[in-house]
LUMTOR-936877 format. One record per residue (C-alpha): y negated, z negated, x; residue number from 1. Coordinates in steps of 0.2 Angstrom, whole numbers. Layout:
<sites>
+-------+-------+-------+-------+
:    yy :    zz :    xx : tivex :
+-------+-------+-------+-------+
:     Y :     Z :     X :   NUM :
...
+-------+-------+-------+-------+
</sites>
This chain:
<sites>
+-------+-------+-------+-------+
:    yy :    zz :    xx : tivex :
+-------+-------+-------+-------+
:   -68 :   -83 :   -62 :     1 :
:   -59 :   -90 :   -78 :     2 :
:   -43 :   -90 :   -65 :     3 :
:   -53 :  -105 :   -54 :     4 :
:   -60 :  -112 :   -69 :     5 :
:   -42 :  -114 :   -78 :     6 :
:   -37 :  -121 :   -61 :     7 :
:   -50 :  -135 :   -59 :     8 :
:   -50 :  -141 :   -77 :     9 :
:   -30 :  -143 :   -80 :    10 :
:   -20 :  -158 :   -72 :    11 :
:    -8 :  -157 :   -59 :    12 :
:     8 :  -159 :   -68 :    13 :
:    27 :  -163 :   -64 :    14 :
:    31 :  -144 :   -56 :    15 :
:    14 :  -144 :   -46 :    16 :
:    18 :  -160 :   -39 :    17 :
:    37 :  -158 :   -35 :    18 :
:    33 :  -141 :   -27 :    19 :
:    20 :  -148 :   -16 :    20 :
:    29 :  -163 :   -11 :    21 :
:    44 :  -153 :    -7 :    22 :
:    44 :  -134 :    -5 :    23 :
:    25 :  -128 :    -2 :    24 :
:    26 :  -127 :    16 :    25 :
:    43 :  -117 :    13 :    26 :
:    33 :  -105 :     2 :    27 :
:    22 :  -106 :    13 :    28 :
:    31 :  -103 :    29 :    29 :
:    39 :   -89 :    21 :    30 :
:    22 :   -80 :    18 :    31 :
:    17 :   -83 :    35 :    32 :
:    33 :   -76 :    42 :    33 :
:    33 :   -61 :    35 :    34 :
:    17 :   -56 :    39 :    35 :
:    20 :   -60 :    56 :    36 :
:    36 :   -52 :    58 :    37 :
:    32 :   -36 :    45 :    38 :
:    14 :   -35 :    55 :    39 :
:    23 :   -33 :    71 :    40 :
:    35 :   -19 :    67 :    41 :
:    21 :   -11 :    56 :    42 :
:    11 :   -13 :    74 :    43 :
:    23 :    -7 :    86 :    44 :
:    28 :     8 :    75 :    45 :
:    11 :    12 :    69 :    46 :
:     1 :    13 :    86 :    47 :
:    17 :    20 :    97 :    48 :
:    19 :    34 :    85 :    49 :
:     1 :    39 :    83 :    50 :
:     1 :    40 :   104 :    51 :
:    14 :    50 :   104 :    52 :
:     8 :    63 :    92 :    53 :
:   -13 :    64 :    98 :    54 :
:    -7 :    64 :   116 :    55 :
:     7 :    75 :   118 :    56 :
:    11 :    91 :   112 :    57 :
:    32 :    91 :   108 :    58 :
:    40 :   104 :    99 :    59 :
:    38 :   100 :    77 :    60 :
:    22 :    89 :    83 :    61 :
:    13 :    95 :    68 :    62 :
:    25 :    95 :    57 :    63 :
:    31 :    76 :    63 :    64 :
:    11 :    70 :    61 :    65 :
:    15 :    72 :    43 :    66 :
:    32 :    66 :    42 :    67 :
:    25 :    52 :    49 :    68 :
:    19 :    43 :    34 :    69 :
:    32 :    48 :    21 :    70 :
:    40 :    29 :    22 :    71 :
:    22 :    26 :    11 :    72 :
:    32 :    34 :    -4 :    73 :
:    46 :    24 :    -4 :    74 :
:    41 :     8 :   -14 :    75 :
:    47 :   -10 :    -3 :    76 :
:    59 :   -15 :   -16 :    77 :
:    68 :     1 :   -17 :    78 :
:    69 :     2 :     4 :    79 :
:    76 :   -16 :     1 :    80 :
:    90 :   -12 :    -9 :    81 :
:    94 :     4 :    -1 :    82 :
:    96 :    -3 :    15 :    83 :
:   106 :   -16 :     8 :    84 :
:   119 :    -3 :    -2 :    85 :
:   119 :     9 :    15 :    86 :
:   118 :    -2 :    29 :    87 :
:   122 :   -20 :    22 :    88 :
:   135 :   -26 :    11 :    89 :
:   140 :    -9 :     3 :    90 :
:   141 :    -3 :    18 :    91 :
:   138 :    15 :    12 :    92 :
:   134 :    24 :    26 :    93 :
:   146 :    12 :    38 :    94 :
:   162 :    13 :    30 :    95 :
:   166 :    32 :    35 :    96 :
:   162 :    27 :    54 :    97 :
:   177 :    13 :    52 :    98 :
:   188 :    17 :    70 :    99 :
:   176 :    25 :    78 :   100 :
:   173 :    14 :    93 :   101 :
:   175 :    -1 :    80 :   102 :
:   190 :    -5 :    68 :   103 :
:   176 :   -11 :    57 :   104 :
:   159 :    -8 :    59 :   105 :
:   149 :   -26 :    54 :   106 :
:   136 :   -24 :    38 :   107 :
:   119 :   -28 :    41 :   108 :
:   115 :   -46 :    38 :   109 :
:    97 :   -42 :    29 :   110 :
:    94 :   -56 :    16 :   111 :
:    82 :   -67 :    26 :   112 :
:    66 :   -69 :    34 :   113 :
:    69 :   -58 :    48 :   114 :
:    79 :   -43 :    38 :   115 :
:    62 :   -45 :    26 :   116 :
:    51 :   -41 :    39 :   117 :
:    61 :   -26 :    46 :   118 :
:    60 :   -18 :    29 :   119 :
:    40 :   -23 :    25 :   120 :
:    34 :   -15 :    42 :   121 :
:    46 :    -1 :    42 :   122 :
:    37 :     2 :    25 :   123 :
:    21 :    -1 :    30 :   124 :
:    18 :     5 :    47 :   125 :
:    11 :    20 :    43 :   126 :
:    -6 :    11 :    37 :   127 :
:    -8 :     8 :    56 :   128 :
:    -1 :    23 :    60 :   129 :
:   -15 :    34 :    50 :   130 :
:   -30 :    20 :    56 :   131 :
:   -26 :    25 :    73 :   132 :
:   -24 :    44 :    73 :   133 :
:   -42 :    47 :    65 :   134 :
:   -48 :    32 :    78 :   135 :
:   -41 :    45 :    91 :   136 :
:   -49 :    61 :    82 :   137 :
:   -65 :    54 :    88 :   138 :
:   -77 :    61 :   100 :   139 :
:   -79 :    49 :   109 :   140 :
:   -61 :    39 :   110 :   141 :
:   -56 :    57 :   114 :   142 :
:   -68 :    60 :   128 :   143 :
:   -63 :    43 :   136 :   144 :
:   -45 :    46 :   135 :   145 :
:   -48 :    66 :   144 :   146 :
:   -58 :    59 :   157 :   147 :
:   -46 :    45 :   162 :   148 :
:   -32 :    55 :   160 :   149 :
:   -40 :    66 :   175 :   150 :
:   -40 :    51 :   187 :   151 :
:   -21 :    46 :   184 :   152 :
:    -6 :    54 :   180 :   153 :
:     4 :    39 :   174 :   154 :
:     7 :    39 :   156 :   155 :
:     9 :    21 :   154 :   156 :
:    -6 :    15 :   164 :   157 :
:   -16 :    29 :   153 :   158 :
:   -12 :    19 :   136 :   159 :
:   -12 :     3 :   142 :   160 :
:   -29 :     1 :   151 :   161 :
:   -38 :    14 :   140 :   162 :
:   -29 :    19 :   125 :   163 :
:   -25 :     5 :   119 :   164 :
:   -40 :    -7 :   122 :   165 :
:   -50 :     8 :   113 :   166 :
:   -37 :     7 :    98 :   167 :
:   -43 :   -12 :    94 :   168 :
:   -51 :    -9 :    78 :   169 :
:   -41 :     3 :    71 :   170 :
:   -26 :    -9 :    73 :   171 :
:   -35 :   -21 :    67 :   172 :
:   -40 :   -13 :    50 :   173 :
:   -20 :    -6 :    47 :   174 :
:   -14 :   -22 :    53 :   175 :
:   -26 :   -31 :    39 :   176 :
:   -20 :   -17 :    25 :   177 :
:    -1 :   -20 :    33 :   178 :
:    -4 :   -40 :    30 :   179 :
:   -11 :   -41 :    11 :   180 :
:     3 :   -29 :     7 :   181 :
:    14 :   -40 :    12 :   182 :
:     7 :   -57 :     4 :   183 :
:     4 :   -43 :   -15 :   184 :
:    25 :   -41 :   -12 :   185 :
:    38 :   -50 :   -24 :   186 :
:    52 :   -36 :   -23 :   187 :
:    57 :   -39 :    -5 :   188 :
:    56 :   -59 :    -5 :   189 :
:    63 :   -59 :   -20 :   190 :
:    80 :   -45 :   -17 :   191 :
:    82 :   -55 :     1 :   192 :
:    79 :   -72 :    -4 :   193 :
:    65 :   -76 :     4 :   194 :
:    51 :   -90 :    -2 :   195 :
:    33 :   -84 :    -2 :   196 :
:    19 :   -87 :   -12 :   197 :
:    20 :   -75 :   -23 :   198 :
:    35 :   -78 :   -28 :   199 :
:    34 :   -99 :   -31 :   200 :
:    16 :   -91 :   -42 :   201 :
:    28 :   -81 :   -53 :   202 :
:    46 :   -93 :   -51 :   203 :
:    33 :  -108 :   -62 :   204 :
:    27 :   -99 :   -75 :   205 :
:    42 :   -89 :   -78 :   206 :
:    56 :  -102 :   -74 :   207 :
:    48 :  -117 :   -75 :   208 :
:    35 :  -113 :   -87 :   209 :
:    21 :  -121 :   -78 :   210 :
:     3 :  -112 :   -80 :   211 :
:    -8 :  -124 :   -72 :   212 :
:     3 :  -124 :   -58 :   213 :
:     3 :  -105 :   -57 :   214 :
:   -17 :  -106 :   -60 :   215 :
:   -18 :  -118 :   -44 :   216 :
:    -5 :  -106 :   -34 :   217 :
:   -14 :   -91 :   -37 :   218 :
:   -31 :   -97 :   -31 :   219 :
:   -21 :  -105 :   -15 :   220 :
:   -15 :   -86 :   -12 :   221 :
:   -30 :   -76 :   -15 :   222 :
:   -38 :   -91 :     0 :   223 :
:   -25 :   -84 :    12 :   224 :
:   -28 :   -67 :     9 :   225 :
:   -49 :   -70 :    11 :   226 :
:   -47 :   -70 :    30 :   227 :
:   -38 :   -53 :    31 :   228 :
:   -50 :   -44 :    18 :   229 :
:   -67 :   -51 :    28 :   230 :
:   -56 :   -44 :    44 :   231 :
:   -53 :   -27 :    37 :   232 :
:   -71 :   -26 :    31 :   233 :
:   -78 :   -30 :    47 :   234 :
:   -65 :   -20 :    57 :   235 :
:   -70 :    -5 :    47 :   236 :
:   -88 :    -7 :    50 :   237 :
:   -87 :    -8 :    67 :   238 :
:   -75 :     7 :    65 :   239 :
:   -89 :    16 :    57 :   240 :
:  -101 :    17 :    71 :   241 :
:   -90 :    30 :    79 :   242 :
:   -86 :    41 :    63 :   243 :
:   -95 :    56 :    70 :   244 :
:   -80 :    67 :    69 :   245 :
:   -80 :    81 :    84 :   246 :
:   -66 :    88 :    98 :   247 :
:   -51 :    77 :    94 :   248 :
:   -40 :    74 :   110 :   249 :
:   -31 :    90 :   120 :   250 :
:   -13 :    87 :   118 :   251 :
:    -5 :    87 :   135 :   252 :
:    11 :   100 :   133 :   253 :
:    27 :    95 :   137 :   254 :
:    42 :   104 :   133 :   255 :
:    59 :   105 :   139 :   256 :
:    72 :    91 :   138 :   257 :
:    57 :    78 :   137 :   258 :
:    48 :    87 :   125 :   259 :
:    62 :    86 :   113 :   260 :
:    68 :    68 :   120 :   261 :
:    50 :    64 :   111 :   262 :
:    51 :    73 :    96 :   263 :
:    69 :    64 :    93 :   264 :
:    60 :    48 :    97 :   265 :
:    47 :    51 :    82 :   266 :
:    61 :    56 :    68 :   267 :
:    68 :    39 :    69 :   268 :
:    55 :    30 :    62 :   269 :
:    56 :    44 :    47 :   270 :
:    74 :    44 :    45 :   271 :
:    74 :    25 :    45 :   272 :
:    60 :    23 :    32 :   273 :
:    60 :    39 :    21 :   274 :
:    77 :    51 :    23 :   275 :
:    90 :    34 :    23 :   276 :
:    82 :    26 :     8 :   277 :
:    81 :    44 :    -5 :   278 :
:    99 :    50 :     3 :   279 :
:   105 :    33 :    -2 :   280 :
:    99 :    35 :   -17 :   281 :
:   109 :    54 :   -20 :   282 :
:   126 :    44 :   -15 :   283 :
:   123 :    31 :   -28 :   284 :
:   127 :    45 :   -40 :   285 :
:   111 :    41 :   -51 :   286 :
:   112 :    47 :   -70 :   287 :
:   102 :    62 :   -72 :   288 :
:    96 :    58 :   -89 :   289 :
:    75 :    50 :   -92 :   290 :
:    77 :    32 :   -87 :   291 :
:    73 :    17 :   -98 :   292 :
:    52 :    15 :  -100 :   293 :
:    48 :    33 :   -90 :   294 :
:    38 :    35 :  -108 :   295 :
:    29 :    16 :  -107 :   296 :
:    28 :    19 :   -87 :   297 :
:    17 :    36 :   -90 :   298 :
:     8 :    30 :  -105 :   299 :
:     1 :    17 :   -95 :   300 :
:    -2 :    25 :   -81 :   301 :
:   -13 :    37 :   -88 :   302 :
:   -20 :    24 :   -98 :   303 :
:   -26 :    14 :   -83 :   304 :
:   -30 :    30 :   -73 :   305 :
:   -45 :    36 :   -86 :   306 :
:   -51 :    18 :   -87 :   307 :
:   -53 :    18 :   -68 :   308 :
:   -62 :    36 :   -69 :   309 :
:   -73 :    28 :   -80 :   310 :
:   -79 :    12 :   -74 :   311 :
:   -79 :    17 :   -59 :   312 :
:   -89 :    33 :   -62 :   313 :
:  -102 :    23 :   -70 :   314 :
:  -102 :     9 :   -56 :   315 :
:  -106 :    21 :   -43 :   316 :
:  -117 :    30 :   -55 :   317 :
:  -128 :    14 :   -56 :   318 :
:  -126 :    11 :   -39 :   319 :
:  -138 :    27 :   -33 :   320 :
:  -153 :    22 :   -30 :   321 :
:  -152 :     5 :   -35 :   322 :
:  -156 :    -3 :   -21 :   323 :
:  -145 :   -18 :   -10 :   324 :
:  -141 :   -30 :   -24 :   325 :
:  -136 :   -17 :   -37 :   326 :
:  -126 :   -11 :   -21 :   327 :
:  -118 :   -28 :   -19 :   328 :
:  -113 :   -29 :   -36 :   329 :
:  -104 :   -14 :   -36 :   330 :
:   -95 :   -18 :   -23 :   331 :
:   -92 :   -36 :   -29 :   332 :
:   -83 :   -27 :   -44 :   333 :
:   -74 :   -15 :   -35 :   334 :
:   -61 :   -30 :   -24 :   335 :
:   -46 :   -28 :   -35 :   336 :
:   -34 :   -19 :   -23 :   337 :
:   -39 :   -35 :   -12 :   338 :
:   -32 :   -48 :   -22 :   339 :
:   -14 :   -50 :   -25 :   340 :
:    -6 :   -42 :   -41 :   341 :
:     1 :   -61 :   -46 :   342 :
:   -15 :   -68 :   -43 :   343 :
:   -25 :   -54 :   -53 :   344 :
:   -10 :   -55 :   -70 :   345 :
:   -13 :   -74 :   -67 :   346 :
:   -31 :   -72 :   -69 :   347 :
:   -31 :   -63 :   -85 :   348 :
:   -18 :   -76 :   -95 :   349 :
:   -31 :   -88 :   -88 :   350 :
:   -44 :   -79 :   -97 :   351 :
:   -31 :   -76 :  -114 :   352 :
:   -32 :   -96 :  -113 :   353 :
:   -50 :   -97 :  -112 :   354 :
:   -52 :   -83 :  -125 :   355 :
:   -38 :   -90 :  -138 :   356 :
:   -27 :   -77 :  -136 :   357 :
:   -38 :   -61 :  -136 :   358 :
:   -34 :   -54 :  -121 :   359 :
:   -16 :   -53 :  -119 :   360 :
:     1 :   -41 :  -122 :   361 :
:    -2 :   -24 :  -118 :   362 :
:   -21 :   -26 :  -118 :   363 :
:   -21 :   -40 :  -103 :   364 :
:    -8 :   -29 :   -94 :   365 :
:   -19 :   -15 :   -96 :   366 :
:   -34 :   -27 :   -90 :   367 :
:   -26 :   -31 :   -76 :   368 :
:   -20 :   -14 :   -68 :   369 :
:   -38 :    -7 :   -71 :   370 :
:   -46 :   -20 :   -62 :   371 :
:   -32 :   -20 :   -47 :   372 :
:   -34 :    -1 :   -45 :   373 :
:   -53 :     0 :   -49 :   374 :
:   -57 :     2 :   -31 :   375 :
:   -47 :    17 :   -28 :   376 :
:   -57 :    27 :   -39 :   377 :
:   -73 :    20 :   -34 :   378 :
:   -66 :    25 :   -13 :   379 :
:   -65 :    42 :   -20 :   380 :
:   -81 :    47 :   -31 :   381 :
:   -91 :    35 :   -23 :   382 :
:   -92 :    48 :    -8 :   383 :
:   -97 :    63 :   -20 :   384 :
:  -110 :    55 :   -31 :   385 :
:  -119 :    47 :   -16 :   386 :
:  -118 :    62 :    -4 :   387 :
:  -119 :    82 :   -12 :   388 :
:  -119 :    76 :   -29 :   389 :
:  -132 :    67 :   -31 :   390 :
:  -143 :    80 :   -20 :   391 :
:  -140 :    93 :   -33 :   392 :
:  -143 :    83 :   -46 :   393 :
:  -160 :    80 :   -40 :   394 :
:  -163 :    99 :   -37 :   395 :
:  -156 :   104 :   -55 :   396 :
:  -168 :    91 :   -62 :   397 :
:  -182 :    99 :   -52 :   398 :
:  -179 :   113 :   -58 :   399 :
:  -179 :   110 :   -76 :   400 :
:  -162 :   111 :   -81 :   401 :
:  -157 :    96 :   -95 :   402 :
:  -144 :    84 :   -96 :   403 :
:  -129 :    95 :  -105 :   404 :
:  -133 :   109 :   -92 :   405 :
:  -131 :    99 :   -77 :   406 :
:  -115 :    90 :   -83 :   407 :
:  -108 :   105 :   -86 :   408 :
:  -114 :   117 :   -69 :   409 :
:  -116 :   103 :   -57 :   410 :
:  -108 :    84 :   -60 :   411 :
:   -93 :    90 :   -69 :   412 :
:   -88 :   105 :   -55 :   413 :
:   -90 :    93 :   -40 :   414 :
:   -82 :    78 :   -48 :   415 :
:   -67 :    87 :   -52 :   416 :
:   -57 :    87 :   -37 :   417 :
:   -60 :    68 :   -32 :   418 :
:   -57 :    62 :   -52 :   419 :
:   -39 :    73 :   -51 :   420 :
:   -35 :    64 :   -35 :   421 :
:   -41 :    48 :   -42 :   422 :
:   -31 :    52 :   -57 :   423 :
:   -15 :    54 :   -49 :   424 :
:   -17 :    41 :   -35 :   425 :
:   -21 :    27 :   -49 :   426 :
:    -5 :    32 :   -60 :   427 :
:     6 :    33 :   -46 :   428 :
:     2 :    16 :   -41 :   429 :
:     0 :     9 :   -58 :   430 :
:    20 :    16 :   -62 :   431 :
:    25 :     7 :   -43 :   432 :
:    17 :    -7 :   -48 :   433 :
:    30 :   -24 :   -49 :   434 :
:    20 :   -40 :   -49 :   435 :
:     9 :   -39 :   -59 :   436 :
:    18 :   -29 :   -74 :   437 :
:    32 :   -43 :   -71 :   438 :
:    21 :   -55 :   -77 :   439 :
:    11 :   -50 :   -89 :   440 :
:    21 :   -36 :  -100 :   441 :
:    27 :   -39 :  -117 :   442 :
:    45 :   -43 :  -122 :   443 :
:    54 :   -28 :  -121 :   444 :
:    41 :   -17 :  -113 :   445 :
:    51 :    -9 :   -96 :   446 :
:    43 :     4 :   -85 :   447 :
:    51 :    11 :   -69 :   448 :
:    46 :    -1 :   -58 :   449 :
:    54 :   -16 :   -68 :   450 :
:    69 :    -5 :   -72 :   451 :
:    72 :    -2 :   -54 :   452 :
:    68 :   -20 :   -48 :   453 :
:    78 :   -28 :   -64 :   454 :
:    96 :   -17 :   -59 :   455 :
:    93 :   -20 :   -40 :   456 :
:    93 :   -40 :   -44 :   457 :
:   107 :   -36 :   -53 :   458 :
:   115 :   -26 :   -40 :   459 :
:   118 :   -12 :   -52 :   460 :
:   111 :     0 :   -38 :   461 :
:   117 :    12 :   -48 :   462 :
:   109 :    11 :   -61 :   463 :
:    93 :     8 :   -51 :   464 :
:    92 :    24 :   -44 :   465 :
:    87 :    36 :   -53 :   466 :
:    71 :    28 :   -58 :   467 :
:    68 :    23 :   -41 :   468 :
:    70 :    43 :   -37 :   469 :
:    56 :    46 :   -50 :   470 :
:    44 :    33 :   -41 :   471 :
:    51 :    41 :   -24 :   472 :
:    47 :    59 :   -29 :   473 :
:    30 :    55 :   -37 :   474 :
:    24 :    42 :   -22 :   475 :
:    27 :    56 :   -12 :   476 :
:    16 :    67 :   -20 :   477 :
:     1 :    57 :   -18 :   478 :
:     6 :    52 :    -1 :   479 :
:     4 :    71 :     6 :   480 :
:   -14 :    71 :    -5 :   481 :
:   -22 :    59 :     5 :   482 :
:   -18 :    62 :    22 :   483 :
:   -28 :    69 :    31 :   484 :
:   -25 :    85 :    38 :   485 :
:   -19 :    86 :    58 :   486 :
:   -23 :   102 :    68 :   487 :
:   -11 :   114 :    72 :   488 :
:   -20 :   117 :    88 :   489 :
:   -26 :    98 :    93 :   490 :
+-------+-------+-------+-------+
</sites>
């Protein structure tokens, strides 16, 4: 709110007025570009892929289902600058295959719109990829698919006139995550040269030292994303009429040279986004010593992880039994991960000026991140404390047992295993996190995230490494949490 107010009540002055008469529809354009570009490779990727594992049985199937969404670890900026030092100028991995077939095999030219795309869907297919394999885990997709799969034998035919018109909604909810990704990026843009929003929001207040023109930014960004959040929403209502979950779809078997032709066919989308990106970063020859703000990057991260346990424990909490507009509420204060991270810091330096000054530093960084991520912890505890907790909370209190015994026997026991996951979910993307920690932290105050994007502008990539390994490793960790388990059978 003080982010809209801030941007009524200041004047348009000399930076807002140059960059809307000469390089808004660049920035723009850029934004626009990417998500078309990044939402198409995410699409391709995402949908073929999840085909490929539901319908057919190769040899590693499971163990390639969860594969599949390991490029989800690897933060864009640090697949940006890998693919640059590998494949592009450094030509890391291209330089031993000099005469072979070639004198001189030709770097990758990355650093434009095209190249930024690549990289943003390579990264975010898997959001696709997961939305369609549960779509497909459903009784009822899955019966459709079984009995059209009885009156043809052409695989093609079979995804085009039934699987695919089936996977509508599900593409649509990972293609709507894929495309407010991509508007909350600045590393990519930014490495590959590439104008967007985001980045004009945070080039003119940091190089031009224009907040109203970041103020009036910020609220032109967070109106381009509105379209995408009210599709996802609406995508993942109409998801939700089919959530009974049952017999997932029979695997058709197929071994042999195809068999393994398909399994091949999987593992590039893995190589490309996970094994290329953390081998390049082994051959940079990181130093294995703590990197610069691994200390402030945990510190807070966990700061900002127990806030989010806490608000959002006691927004759900409220939310029980409170009826549609206590409902609305919560939800109302639960969008953060919606609006994009420069749009969110800028909100809260908007209201440090409305507040003289209170809320800033370490406290408005802290602000900000809680609110961004505040949804994640609501995702996960909301589920408990409105399904079997609640429940047994009602039964305990029957039963006569007081406040202090039911904490400790019944609402502590059951929380624990969603407020862990919350837990670590929160701080890994809290230390991942680049916008809005570039805007608002205070002089001096580096985490791994800004100690990684800072050398990679630089093109220190070695020194960049071994803090991108760290947000590599831990990203990973959260990313094998959440996904959600594939048969070994179906």
């Amino acid at each position: 709110m003080a982010l809209f107010v801030m941007a009524i009540s200041t004047p348009f002055d000399d930076v807002f007025v140059h960059i809307y008469d000469h390089v808004l529809a660049r920035y723009a354009r850029g934004s626009l570009s990417l998500i078309l570009g990044g939402c198409l490779v995410a699409g391709l990727l995402g949908v073929a892929s999840a085909w490929l594992v539901v319908a057919y049985d190769m040899p590693g199937r499971w163990l390639l289902a969860r594969a599949l969404i390991l490029p989800l670890a690897v933060p864009s900026y640090v697949l940006a600058f890998t693919f640059t030092e590998s494949l592009g100028e450094g030509r890391l991995f291209l330089a031993p295959l000099d005469g072979f077939l070639f004198d001189r095999w030709r770097p990758w030219d990355l650093r434009h719109e095209t190249g930024a795309s690549f990289i943003l869907g390579l990264g975010l297919y898997p959001y696709v990829y997961l939305s369609c394999l549960v779509a497909m885990s459903m009784p009822r997709a899955a019966q459709a698919i079984e009995a059209a799969r009885l009156m043809t034998g052409v695989p093609w035919r079979l995804f085009w006139s039934v699987a695919l018109p089936m996977l509508r909604t599900p593409i649509l909810v990972g293609l709507s995550l894929v495309a407010m990704e991509i508007l909350n990026d600045y590393g990519v843009a930014s490495l590959y040269a590439v104008p967007t929003l985001t980045w004009a929001i945070i080039d003119s207040w940091t190089a031009m030292g224009s907040l109203p023109t970041s103020f009036k930014l910020s609220c032109l960004l967070i109106l381009l994303v509105l379209p995408f959040v009210l599709l996802e929403r609406v995508s993942r209502f109409a998801q939700a009429r089919d959530s009974n979950r049952g017999r997932g779809l029979t695997a058709k078997k197929v071994t042999g040279v195809r068999g393994w032709g398909l399994a091949m066919l999987l593992t590039i989308p893995i190589m490309a986004g996970f094994l290329l990106p953390l081998l390049t970063l082994f051959l940079l020859q990181p130093s294995y010593s703590l990197p610069v703000g691994v200390l402030n990057s945990f510190v807070l991260a966990l700061s900002v992880a127990l806030a989010v346990l806490a608000s959002a424990g006691l927004v759900e909490w409220r939310r029980i039994g409170q009826g549609r507009w206590a409902s609305a509420f919560g939800q109302a204060a639960m969008i953060g991960y919606a609006v994009p991270a420069a749009s969110v810091a800028m909100g809260v330096l908007a209201l440090s000026q409305v507040t003289g000054g209170v809320v800033g530093g370490l406290l408005g960084l802290w602000l900000a991140l809680t609110f961004r991520f505040a949804t994640l912890g609501s995702g996960q505890l909301g589920q408990v404390m409105a399904g079997n907790l609640r429940v047994h909370d009602e039964r305990a209190m029957l039963m006569g047992a007081g406040l202090v015994m039911r904490l400790t026997h019944v609402v502590l026991p059951l929380l624990r295993r969603p407020a862990g996951l919350t837990m670590i979910l929160v701080m890994v993307d809290v230390l991942k996190e680049l916008p809005a920690t570039f805007l608002l932290r205070p002089f001096g105050f580096d985490t791994l995230a800004i100690a990684t994007f800072t050398s990679a502008s630089l093109e220190n990539y070695g020194d960049a490494a071994m803090p991108a390994l760290l947000l590599v490793f831990l990203s990973l960790l959260a990313v094998l949490l959440v996904f959600p388990p594939l048969s070994r059978r179906g």
